[in-house]
C-alpha positions in Angstrom: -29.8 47.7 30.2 -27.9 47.1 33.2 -29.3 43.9 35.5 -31.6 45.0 38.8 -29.8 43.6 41.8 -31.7 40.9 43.8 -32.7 42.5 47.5 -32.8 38.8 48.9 -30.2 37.7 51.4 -28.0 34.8 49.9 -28.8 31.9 52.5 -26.8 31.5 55.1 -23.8 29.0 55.4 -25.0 25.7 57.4 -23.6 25.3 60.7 -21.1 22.8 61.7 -17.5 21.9 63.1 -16.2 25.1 60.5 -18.1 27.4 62.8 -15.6 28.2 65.2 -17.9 30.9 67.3 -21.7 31.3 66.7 -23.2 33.9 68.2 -27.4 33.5 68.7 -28.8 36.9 70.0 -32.5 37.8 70.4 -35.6 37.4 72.3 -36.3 34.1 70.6 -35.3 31.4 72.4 -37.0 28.4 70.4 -35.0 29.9 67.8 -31.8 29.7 69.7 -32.6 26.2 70.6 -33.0 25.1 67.1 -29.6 26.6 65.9 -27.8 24.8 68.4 -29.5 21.5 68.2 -28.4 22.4 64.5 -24.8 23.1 65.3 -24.6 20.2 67.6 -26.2 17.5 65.3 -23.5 18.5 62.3 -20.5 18.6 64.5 -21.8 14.8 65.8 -22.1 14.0 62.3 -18.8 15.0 61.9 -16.7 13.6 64.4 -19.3 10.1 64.3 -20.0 11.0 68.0 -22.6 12.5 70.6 -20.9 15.4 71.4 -21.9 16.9 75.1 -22.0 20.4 75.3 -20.0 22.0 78.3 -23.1 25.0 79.5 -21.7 28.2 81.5 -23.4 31.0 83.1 -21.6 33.7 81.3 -22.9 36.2 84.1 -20.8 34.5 86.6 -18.3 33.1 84.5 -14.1 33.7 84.9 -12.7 33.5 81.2 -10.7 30.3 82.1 -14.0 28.9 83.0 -14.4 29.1 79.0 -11.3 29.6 77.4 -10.1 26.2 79.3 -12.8 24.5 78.3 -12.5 25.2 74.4 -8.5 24.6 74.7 -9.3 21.0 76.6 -8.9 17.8 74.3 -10.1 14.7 75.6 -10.0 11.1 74.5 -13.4 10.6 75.5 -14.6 14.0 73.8 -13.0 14.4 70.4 -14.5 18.1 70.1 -15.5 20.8 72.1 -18.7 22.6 72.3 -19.1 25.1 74.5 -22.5 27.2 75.3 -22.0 30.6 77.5 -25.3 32.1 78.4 -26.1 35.2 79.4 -23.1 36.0 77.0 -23.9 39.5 77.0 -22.0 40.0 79.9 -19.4 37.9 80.0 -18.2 39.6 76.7 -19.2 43.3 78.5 -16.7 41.9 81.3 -14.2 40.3 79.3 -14.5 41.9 75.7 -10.5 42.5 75.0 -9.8 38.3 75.7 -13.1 37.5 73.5 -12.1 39.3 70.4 -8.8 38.1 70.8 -9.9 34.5 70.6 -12.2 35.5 68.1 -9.5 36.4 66.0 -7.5 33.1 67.0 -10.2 29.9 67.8 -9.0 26.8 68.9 -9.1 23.5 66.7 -11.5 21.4 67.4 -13.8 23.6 69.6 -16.6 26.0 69.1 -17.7 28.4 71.1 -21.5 29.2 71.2 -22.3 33.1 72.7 -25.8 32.8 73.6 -27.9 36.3 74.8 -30.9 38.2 74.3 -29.2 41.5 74.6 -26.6 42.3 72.0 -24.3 45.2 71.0 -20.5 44.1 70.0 -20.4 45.3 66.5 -16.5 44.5 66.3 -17.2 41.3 67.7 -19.2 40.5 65.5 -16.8 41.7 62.2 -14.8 39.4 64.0 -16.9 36.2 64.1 -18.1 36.4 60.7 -14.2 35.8 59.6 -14.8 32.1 61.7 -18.5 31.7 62.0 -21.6 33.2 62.3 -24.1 35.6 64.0 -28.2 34.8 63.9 -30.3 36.9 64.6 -33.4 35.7 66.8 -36.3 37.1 66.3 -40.1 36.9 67.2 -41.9 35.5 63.8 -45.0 37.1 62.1 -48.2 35.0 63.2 -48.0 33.0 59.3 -44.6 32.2 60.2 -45.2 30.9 63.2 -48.0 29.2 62.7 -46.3 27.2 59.6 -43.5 26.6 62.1 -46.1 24.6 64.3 -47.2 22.8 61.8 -43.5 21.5 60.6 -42.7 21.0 64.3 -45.7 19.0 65.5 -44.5 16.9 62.1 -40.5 16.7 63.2 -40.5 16.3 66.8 -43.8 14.8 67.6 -44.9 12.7 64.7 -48.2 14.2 64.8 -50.7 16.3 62.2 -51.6 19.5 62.7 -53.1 21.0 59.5 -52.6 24.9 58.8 -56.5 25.7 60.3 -55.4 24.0 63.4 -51.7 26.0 63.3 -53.2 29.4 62.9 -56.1 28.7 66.0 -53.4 28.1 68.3 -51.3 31.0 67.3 -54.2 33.0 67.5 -55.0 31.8 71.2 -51.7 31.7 72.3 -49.3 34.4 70.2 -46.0 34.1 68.4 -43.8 32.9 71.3 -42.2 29.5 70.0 -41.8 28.2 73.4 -45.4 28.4 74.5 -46.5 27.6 71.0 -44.3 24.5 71.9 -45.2 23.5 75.2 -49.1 23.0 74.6 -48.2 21.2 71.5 -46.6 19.1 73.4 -49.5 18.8 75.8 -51.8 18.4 73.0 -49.6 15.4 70.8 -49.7 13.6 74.4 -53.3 13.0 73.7 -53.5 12.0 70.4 -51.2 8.5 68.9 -48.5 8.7 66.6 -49.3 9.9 63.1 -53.0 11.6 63.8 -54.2 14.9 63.8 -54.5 17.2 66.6 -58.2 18.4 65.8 -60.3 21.9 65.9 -62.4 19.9 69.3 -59.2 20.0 71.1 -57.8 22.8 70.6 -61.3 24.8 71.4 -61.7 22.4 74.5 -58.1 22.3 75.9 -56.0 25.7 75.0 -56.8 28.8 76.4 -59.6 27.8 78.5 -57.4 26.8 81.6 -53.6 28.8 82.6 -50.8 27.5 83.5 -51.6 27.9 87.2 -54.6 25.8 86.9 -52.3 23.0 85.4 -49.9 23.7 88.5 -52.8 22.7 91.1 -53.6 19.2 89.1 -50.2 18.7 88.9 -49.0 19.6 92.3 -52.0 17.2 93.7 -50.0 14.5 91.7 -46.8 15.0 92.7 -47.8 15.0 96.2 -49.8 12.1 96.2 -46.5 10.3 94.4 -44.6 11.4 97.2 -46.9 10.2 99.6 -46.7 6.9 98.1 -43.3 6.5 98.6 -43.3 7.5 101.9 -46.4 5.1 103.0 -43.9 2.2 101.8 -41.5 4.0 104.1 -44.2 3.6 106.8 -45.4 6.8 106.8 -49.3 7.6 106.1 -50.9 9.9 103.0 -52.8 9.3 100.3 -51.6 8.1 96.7 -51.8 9.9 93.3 -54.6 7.7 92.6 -56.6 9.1 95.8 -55.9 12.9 94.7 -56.9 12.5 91.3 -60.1 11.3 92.5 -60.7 14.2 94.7 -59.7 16.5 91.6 -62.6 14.9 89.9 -65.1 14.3 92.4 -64.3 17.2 95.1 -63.1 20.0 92.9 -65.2 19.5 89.7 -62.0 19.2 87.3 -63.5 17.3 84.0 -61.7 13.8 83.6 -59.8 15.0 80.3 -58.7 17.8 81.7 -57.3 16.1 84.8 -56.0 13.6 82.1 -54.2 16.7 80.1 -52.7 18.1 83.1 -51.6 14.8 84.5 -49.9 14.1 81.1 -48.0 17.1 80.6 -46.7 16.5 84.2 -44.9 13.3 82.7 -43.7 15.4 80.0 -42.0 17.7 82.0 -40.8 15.2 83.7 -39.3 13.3 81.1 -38.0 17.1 79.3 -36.3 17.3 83.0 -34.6 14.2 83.0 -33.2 14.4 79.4 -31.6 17.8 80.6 -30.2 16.2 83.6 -28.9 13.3 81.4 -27.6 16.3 79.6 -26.1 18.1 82.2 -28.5 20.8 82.4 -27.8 22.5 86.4 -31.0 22.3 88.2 -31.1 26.6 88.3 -31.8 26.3 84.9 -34.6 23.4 85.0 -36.3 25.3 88.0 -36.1 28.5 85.5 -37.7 26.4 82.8 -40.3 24.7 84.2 -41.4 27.6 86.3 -40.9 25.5 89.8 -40.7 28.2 92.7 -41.6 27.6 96.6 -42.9 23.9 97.3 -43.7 23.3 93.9 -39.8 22.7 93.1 -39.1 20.9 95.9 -42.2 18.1 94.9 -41.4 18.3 91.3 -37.2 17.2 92.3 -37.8 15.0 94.9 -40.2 12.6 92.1 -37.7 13.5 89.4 -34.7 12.3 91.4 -36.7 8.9 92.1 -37.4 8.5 88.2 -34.8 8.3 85.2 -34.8 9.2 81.6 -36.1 5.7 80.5 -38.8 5.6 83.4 -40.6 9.1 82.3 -40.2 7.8 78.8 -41.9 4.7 79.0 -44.9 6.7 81.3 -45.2 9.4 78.4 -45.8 6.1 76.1 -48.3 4.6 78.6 -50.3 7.6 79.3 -50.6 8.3 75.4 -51.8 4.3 75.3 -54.0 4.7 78.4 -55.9 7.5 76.3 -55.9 6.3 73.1 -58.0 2.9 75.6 -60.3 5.5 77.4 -61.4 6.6 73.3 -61.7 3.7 72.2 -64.1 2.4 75.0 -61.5 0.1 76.5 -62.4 1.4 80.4 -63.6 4.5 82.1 -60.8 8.0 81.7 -61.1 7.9 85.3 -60.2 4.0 86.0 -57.2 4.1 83.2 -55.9 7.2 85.0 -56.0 5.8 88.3 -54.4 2.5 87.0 -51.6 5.2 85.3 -51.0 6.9 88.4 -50.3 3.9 90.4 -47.9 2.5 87.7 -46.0 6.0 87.8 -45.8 5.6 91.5 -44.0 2.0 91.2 -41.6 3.7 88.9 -40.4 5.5 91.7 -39.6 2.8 93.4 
């Protein structure tokens, strides 16, 4: 009797410095994320290096904008990672010089086609000879919800049980990056190595949008700004002032304020990595959602703060609450005491 075939997919090659062009297509964009960071962590491995990846806005991009870039050796960068966005259209614009380097990459270089829209089947034929294609799609709610789980694990050292995972999916959906974003707002408020509970889920997700966040957190930036321009000799009131009106005007609940105020430093911090990273500001505006006023506060604090500053305030602010639990002063006092030490950052 002849054997039945297998219908399961052999798994796929890991990426690294062998994958010459990698395309990552879909709606997904956690997923995309997490295929690059992939890419990019082997290729370092590889070369023993921190390899910076050269970013291009493939719906404005000339191909020697890209093509140069791939073909450039450098002492100081012994490889070549380029990532064209929106590549969708630079291949629509350019397809003849694509598949012709697709057939022919360069040494040392790989070339990362990055789009939510896709339809270049003899690109792809090509691309499998010298890399890859993945395919990013939205996960099933079990899928994502085990994702969560692994992730709060990975990138936040924190414990969220498979209960916890499927609440938050079920409040939120399958989209990894807003699964992602209030778990990061959540394993601000818990220390490193504990569980993020049932309590804060039920209290904390769901109950308050994003544009509520915005108004805590546009208080706060103002009142940081205002800071440095009283030392400037200018009058306004501090971050420490507003958060009091937050609470005691507008009838915010301290841990709420606290959660808002928190996830401020965090995209902060997420902000300056990318800048350290050379991330344009288009695309941290698109990010973070900053549009009208809101941008220009959130820059004008950002460019008075660096990668270590926000780093060391996401590490205070997760100390200052882990004091408030543990009886060691009021939420309201250790927040005021947090806001004034963010505002000395700035200076």
């Amino acid at each position: 009797m002849a054997k039945k075939r297998s219908s399961k997919k052999p798994p796929a090659a890991p990426l690294g410095p062998e994958t010459r062009v990698l395309i990552l297509c879909g709606p997904e964009e956690m997923r995309k994320r997490e295929k690059l960071a992939e890419l990019r962590h082997a290729i370092n491995q590889h070369v023993g290096d921190d390899i910076d990846p050269t970013m291009i806005d493939g719906a404005r991009a000339e191909p020697a904008d890209v093509f140069d870039a791939l073909r450039t050796m450098s002492l100081l960068q012994p490889y070549q990672l380029v990532v064209v966005d929106d590549a969708d259209q630079f291949v629509k614009s350019h397809r003849p010089l694509v598949e012709r380097y697709a057939e022919n990459p360069a040494d040392g270089a790989t070339l990362v086609l990055r789009s939510t829209n896709w339809n270049s089947p003899k690109l792809d034929k090509l691309v499998a000879k010298v890399g890859a294609k993945e395919k990013c799609e939205p996960l099933k709610p079990f899928e994502a919800a085990k994702w969560l789980s692994a992730r709060a694990k990975s990138q936040y050292n924190r414990k969220l049980n498979k209960a916890e995972a499927e609440l938050l999916v079920s409040r939120l959906g399958c989209s990894l990056m807003k699964l992602d974003t209030e778990l990061g707002k959540l394993a601000v408020l818990v220390g490193e190595g504990e569980a993020i509970t049932e309590d804060m889920i039920v209290q904390l997700v769901g109950r308050s949008n994003e544009e509520q966040a915005w108004v805590v957190q546009e208080a706060v930036l103002e009142g940081l700004i205002a800071h440095a321009d009283r030392r400037a000799g200018q009058l306004g009131g501090g971050a420490e002032e507003k958060v009091h009106d937050l609470v005691d005007l507008s009838g915010q609940p301290e841990v709420l304020v606290l959660y808002f105020v928190a996830d401020l430093v965090r995209k902060l911090h997420h902000a300056a990595m990318m800048q350290r990273n050379r991330v344009s500001d288009g695309q941290i505006t698109k990010e973070m959602k900053l549009w009208g006023p809101r941008r220009d506060m959130f820059f004008n604090v950002l460019r008075r703060l660096s990668a270590g500053s926000t780093g060391r305030m996401l590490k205070q602010i997760v100390a200052l609450d882990r004091r408030s639990k543990s009886g060691f002063g009021t939420p309201m006092r250790n927040l005021e005491c947090f806001c004034a030490a963010l505002a000395d950052e700035m200076s």
